[in-house]
N, C-alpha and C positions, 0 to 999 in steps of 0.2 A: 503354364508352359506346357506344351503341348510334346509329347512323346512319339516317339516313333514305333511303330508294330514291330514288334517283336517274334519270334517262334522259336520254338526248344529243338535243341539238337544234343547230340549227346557222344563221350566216347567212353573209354575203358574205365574213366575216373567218375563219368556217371552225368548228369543234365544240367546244360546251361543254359539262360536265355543271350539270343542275338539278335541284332536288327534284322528284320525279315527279308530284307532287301539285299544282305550281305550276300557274296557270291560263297565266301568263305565258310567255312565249318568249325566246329568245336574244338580241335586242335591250335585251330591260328587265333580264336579268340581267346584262349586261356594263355596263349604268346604275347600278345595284345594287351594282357593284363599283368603280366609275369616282366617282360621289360619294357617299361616306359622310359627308355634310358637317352636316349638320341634326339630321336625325329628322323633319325636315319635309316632311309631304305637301301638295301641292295639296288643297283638299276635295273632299267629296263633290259640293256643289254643279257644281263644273267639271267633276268626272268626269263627271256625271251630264248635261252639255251637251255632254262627249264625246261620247257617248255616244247623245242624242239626234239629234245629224250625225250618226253614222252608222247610224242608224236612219232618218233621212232620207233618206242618199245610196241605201240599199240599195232604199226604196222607190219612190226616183226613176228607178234603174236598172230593175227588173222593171216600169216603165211604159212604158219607151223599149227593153222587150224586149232587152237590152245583160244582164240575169241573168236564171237561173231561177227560176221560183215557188219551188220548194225551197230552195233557198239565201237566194236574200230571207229567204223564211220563219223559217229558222234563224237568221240573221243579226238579223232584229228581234227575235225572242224572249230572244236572247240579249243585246241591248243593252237590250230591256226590265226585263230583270232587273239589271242593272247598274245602270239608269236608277231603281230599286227600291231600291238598296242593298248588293245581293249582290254578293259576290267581292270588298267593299273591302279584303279584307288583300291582292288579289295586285295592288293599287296601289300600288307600294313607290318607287316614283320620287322621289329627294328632289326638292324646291322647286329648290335652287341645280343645275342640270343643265344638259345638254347645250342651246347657244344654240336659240330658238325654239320648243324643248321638242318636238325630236324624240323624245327618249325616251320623254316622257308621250303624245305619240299612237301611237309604238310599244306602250307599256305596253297601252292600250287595243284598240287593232286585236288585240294580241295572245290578253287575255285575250276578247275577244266572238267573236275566231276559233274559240280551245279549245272554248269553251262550243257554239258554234255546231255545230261538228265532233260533238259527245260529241251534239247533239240529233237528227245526221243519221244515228245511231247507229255513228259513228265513236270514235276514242277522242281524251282528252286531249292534242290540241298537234297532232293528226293535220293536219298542212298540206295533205296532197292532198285531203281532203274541203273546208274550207274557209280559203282563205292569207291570213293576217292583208295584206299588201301588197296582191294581185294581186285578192280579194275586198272585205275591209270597209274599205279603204285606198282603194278603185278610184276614180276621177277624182278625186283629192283630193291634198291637199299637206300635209304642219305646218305651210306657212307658211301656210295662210287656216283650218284647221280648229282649230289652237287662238287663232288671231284671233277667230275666229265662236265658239267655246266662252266665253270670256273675254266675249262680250259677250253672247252666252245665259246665262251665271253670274249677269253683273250684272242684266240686265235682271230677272231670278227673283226675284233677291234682293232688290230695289229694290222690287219689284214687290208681292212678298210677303211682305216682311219688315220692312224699315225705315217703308217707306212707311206702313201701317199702323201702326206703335208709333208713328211721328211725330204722324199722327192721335189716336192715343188719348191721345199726351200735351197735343197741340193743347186737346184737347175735357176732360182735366182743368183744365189752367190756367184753361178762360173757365170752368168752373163754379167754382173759386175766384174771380173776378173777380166774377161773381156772389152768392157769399157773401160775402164783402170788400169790397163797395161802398159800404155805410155805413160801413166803417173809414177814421176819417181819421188820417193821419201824418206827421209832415216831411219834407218831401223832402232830399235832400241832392244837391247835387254839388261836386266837386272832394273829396270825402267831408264836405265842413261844411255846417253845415245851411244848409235852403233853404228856401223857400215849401212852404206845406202841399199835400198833392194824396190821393187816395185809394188806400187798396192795394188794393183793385179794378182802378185802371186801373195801375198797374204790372201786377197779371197777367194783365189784356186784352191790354199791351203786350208780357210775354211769348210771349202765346197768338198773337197777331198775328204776331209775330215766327218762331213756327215756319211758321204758314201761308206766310206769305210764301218762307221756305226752302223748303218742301213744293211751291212752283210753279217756284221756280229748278230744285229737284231734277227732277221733270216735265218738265222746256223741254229741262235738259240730258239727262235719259237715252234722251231720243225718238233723240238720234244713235246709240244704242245699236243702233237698231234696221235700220241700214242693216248686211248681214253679207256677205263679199263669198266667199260658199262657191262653189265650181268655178271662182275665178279659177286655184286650184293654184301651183304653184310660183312666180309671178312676176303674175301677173295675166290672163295669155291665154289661160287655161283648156286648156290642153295635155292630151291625151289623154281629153277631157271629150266626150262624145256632143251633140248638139246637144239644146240642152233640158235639158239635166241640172240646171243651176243654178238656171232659173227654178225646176222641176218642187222640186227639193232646199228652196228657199229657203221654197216654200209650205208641204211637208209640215212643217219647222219650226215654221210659224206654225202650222199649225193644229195643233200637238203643245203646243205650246205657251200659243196661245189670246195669243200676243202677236204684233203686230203687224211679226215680218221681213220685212225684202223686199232686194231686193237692191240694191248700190249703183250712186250714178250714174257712179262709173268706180272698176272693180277695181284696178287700178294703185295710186292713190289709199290704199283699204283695206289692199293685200297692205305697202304702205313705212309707212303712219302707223297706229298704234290712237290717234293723238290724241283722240280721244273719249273714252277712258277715261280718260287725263290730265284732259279737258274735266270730265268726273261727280264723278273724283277730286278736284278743285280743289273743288265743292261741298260733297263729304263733306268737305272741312276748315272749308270756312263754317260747315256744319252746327254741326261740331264746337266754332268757336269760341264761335257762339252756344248752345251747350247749356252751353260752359264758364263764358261769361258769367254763366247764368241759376245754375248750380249756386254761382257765386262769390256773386251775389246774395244767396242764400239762407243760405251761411254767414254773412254777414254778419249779415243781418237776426234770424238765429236766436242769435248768438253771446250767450253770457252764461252762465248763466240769471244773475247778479246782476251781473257788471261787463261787460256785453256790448249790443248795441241791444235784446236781448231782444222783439221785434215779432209775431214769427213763433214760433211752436214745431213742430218736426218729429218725427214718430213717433221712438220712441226702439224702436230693431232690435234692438241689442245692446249689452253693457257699452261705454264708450268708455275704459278704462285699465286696466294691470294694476297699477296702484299706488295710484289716487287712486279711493276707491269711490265708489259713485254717479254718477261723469261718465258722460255720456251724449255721444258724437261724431255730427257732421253725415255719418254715412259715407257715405249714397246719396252725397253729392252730391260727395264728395270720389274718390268712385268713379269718377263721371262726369266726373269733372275728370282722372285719372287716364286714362282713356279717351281724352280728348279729344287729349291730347298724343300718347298713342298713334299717333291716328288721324293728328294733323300728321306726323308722323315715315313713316308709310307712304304720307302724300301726299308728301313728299319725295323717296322710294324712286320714287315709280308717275313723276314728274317731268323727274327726272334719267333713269331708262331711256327713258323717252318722248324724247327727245332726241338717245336712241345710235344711232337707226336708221341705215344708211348704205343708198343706194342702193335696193335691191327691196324690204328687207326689216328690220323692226327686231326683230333676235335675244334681246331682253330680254322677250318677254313672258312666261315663266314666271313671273319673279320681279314684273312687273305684277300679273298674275293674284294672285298670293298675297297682294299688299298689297291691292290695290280688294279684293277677295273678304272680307279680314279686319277692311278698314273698314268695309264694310258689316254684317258678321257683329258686330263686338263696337259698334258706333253700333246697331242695331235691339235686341241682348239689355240693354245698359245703358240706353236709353231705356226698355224694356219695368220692368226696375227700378226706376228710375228714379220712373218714374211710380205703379207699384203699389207701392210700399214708401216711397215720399215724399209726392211732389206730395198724392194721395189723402189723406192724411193730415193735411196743414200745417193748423193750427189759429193763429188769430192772439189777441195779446193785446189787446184793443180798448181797454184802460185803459190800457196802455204805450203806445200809439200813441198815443191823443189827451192826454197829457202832451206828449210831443215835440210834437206840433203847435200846443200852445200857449205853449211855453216857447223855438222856436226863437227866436231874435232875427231872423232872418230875414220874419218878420212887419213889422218896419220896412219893407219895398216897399209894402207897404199902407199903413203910417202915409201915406207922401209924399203920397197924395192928400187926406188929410184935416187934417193939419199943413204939409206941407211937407217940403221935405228935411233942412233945416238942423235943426228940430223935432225931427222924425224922428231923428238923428244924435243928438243931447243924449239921448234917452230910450235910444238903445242904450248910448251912452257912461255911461249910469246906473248902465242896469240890468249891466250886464258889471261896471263898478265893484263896487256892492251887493251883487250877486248874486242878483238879486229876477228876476222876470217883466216883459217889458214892460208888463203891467195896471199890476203896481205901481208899476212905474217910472214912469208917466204920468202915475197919482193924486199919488206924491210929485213932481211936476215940476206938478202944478198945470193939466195938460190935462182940460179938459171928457171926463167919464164917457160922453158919445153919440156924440165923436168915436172916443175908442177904443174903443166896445164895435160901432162900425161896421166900425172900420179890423181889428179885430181877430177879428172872427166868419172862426173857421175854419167853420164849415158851406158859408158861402158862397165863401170862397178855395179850395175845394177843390174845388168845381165845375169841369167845363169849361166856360170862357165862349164859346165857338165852338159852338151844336148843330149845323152842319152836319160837324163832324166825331166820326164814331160811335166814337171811341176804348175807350171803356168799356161798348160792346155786344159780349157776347160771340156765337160763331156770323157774326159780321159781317169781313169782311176789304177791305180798300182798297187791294190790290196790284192793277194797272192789268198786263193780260192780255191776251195774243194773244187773238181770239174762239176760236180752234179748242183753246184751253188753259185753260177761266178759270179765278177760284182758288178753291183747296178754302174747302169751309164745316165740315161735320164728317163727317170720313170723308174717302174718299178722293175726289180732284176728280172732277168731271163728265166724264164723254166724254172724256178724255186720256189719257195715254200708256199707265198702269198698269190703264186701267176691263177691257180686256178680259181679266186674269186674275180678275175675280170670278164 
């Protein structure tokens, strides 16, 4: 069996061999060796915020003359390509490592060093050309750069990913609310029937309901954007040039085209990421309500003959391998599937949120990987979601207005036309019999105008209030900071996420 070449590298604990080919250095190999624990990497995403700090720091240093043009140079090119994609296999760092995820900003420094070196036309790992520490490391700490990574990841993600699916699924539901508004159906709560109302405004009610997450989401990732880069090892910016941080903090933003700046006490930043706990806590709201709306849907769709049958949802794939023909609710049991997910790594992001002791809280690698993968599988299962469901939902207009004439729940109308007492005998009938209230009222001897008044679902299904626009879609009644208002379709106006488009 044939081996692969090797060469020595080395750091403070003294000389190891590595594949000669690795971009990485002696730090991520001895991480490499120290947790075999997963298989699990951070993403790309965070590398790739890695990555962008230090592509900042370097060109915040060549501003304040503290590095060469040439080394900058290398330095950025080499994180730009990172920032791209390239060299993800010599990010080998598991998830469960070293507290605060020295290793994965070692991993980093390391591999933008090699690269950096090979572009100054040195060779691979060549430390004297460019030293992963003393160079792409320089005024910086792992305790504020995978701080400020972890909240450049989300913010991207947030930004560019969920946010928009949220939207597109927003702007499906009201044109269902739309198509659906002449549908009327029984309501139901406590699951038995209820007063009639429109399946329109259940999925205006949906649709509403994301918007209004979509501004909680907004309100909270705006703290994202306080990033406390050149506080360094503890917050007082130890071996940082005057200027660095501000100069670092800008080139971010404007790398990014999102709104960083720096916080109003690094201290603060370098002991808590509670802001990601803060977003995290949302992503489970989120979650709850997407689990609600996918719960809905099984429901309304269940049958096709001993089920509410209301609803009909595209049929994706077989739904049994024994019973032909079933067709299964899967979008939506996916998303439900998802959901609990996403609870569980809010739990994770929670409980480490809490371990901090003193300067610094040594859990945020494993942060990092839960906020990072709620966001990541809440925008793909959304984006699903919606193109393979929602798009599709077709209602039954004749099953729904059966229910809506048949619910006994109709009796709240009687009371104003009969009475209560009245009212009661006719349900007491009809439940008996098993007839319709109509019937029930003709055999009980009630005038034909009274019931054909008390019992017009066209008009019980209205909403009796028009100052509230429930069943306008494109409309939203979530009550907004002025400098946040809420989305209508797309993404909000002038807030947190406008400046990545």
């Amino acid at each position: 069996m044939s081996h692969p070449t090797m060469r020595t590298v080395h750091d403070s604990l003294g000389e190891l061999q590595i594949p000669a080919e690795a971009y990485y250095g002696a730090q991520t190999a001895r991480a490499i060796v120290n947790f075999p624990i997963s298989g699990l990497r951070l993403p790309h995403e965070f590398i790739r915020a890695q990555a962008i700090v230090k592509w900042a720091a370097a060109r915040a240093h060549a501003d304040l003359g503290t590095m060469t043009q040439d080394k900058t140079n290398a330095i950025c090119q080499a994180a730009e390509e990172v920032i791209d994609g390239r060299f993800q296999d010599w990010f080998q760092v598991d998830v469960y490592q070293a507290g605060a995820g020295t290793s994965q900003n070692m991993n980093v420094n390391e591999v933008i060093a090699s690269r950096a070196s090979e572009l100054l036309g040195g060779t691979r790992g060549d430390t004297s050309m460019v030293h992963p520490n003393d160079d792409v490391n320089r005024s910086q700490s792992t305790n504020d750069t995978i701080h400020v990574a972890m909240n450049i990841a989300g913010m991207e993600m947030l930004a560019h990913e969920l946010d928009p699916s949220l939207a597109a699924l927003q702007t499906a539901l009201e044109d269902k609310a739309l198509a659906f508004q002449d549908v009327i159906k029984a309501g139901r709560t406590h699951l038995q029937d209820a007063v009639p109302l429109r399946l329109g405004d259940e999925f205006a009610a949906y649709a509403e309901n994301i918007a209004r997450h979509r501004v909680w989401l907004e309100q909270s990732a705006s703290n994202l954007l306080a990033i406390g880069i050149g506080g360094n090892a503890v917050g007082t910016g130890i071996n940082t040039p005057p200027g660095f941080a501000q100069r670092a903090a800008e080139y971010i933003s404007e790398y990014t085209q999102l709104a960083f700046h720096l916080p109003n006490n690094p201290f603060t930043f370098n002991q808590n990421p509670d802001e990601v706990v803060l977003v995290s806590g949302v992503l489970r709201t989120i979650a709850q309500a997407l689990g609600r709306i996918a719960n809905d849907f099984r429901l309304m769709a269940s049958g096709p003959r001993t089920g509410f049958g209301e609803i009909e949802m595209p049929a994706v794939q077989p739904g049994s391998s024994i019973m032909p023909g079933k067709v299964n609710p899967v979008m939506a049991e996916m998303l439900n599937m998802v959901a609990f997910q996403v609870l569980g790594c809010d739990t994770t992001v929670a409980q480490a949120g809490l371990a901090g002791q003193l300067e610094l809280n040594v859990m945020m690698p494993v942060m990092a990987a839960n906020f990072l993968h709620s966001i990541r599988i809440l925008s793909n299962a959304v984006d699903a979601f919606t193109d393979r469901c929602v798009r599709g939902i077709e209602a039954d207009v004749s099953r729904c207005r059966w229910y809506a004439e048949n619910t006994l729940s109709l009796a709240t109308a009687l009371n104003v036309e009969v009475g209560y007492e009245e009212a009661a005998k006719i349900v007491k009938y009809a439940l008996t019999h098993n007839v319709s209230l109509r019937d029930a009222g003709k055999a009980l001897g009630i005038a034909d105008v009274a019931m054909n008044r008390a019992l017009d679902v066209e008009r019980l299904s209205r909403v009796t209030d028009p100052s509230q626009p429930v069943s306008t879609p494109h409309a939203s009644n979530v009550q907004d900071p002025p400098q946040s208002p809420p989305p209508t379709n797309g993404r909000p106006h002038g807030g947190t996420f406008e400046m990545g488009d």
